[in-house]
N, C-alpha and C positions, 0 to 999 in steps of 0.2 A: 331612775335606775335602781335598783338590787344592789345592795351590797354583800356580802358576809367575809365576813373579820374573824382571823382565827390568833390568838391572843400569843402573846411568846412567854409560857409559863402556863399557868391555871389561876384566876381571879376569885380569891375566899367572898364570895358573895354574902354567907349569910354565919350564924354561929349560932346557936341552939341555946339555950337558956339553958344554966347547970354548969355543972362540972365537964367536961368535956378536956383530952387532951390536948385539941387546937387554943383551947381558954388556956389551959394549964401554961403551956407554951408560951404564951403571948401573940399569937395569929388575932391580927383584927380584921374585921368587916373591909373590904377594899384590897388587901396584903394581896399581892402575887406573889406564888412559888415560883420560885425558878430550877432550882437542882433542891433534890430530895437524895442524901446520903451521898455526897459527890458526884450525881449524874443530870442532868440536863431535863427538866421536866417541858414533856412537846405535848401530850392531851391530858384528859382526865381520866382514859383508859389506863394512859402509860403511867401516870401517876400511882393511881392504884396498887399496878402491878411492881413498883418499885414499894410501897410499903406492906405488901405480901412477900417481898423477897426480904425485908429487912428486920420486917416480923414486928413482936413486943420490944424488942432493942430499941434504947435513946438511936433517934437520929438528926441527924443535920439536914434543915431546912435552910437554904437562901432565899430569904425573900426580898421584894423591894417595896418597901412604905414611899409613897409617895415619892417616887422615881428614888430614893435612896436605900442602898443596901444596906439587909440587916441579918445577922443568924442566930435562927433559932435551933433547939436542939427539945425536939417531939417525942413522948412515948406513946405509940399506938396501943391502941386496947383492940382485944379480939371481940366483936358481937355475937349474938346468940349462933348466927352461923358461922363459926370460925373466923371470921374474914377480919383484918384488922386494918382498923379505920382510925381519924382522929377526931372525928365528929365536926366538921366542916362541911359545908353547901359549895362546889367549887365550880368555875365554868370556862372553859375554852375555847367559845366561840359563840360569835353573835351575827343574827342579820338582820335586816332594816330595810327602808324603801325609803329612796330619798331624791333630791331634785342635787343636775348637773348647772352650777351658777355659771361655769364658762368652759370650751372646749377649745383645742389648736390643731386645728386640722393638719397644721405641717408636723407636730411631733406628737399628734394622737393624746398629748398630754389632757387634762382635765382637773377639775376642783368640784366641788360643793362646797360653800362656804358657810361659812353662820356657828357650828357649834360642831365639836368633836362626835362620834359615835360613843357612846358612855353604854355603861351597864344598866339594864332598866332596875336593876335591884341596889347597887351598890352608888348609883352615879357618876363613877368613878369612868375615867377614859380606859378605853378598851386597849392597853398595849401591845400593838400590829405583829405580828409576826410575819405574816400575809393575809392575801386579801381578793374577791375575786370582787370583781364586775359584772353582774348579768341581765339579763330586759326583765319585765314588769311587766303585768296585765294591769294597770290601774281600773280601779272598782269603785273606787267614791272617796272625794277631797273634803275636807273641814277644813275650811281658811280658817286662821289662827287670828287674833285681835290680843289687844296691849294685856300683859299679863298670862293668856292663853296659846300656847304654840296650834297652831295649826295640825292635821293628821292627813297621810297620805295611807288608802287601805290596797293593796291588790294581792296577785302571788307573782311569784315568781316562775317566768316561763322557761318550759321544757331548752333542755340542748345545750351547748357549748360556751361557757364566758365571753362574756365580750370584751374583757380588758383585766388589768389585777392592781390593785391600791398596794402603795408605795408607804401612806404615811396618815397619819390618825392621830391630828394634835389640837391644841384650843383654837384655833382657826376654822377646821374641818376635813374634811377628808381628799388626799392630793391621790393620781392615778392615770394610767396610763391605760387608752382603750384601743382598739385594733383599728387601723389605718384604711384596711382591705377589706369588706366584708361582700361576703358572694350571698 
């Protein structure tokens, strides 16, 4: 199956060499944002555009270090085109192609088991917000051997989800797929 995972917050994926005001801060590689200036951060458009409203002012970041919360309090800088950033690599959603280890035909439910959906930059598990479900064209397997994970390559086909994930933990990824399919 297809996944894609849209995170609850924005995932600091990467941080730049230098001074920077996400460095200044204390923002590390893995931190998700959660509220930026007391408001709810839901993509990395909506992020943005809350530090375009808050401008070069210190502002309050909540983030969560390793599932625990922390506040930071960020000054943005303006870049050559106005726009003012903190110099962060940030990301709000991920997709993957993966195998179903078991499904329950009475309540649709589902698993993949073995390993969380993690960040390919950060490693870091990808914290759910939500989640869709969708089919696969699988294109070519690489079985995995001791030390080597295995790879599944295809795209993801045209049209409608087929179910939405629930849950994205060290275990792996839990989900509920449609019952009824015409």
């Amino acid at each position: 199956v297809g996944v894609k995972l849209f995170a609850r917050g924005v995932v600091v994926v990467k941080l730049p060499e230098g001074g920077t005001p996400a460095r200044t801060c204390g923002l590390k590689t893995g931190d998700v944002i959660v509220e930026c200036g007391g408001e709810a951060v839901t993509s990395t458009e909506q992020f943005q555009s809350l530090l375009q409203k808050n401008g070069t002012d210190a502002t309050a970041l909540e983030i969560k270090r390793q599932g625990s919360p922390l506040t930071l309090s960020v000054e943005p800088e303006r870049n050559e085109q106005g726009i003012c950033c903190i110099g962060a690599w940030i990301r709000d959603s991920m997709a993957g192609i993966g195998t179903v280890t078991y499904y329950m035909p009475n309540s649709g439910r589902f698993a993949g088991l073995g390993h969380p959906v993690c960040d390919v930059d950060t490693g870091e598990i990808i914290p759910l917000s939500s989640g869709e479900v969708v089919g696969v064209n699988i294109q070519s397997v690489t079985k995995g051997s001791a030390g080597a994970a295995g790879e599944l390559r295809g795209c993801f086909t045209p049209g409608k989800a087929m179910g939405s994930l629930y849950l994205n933990n060290r275990c792996g990824v839990f989900g509920t797929l449609e019952t009824q399919r015409e």
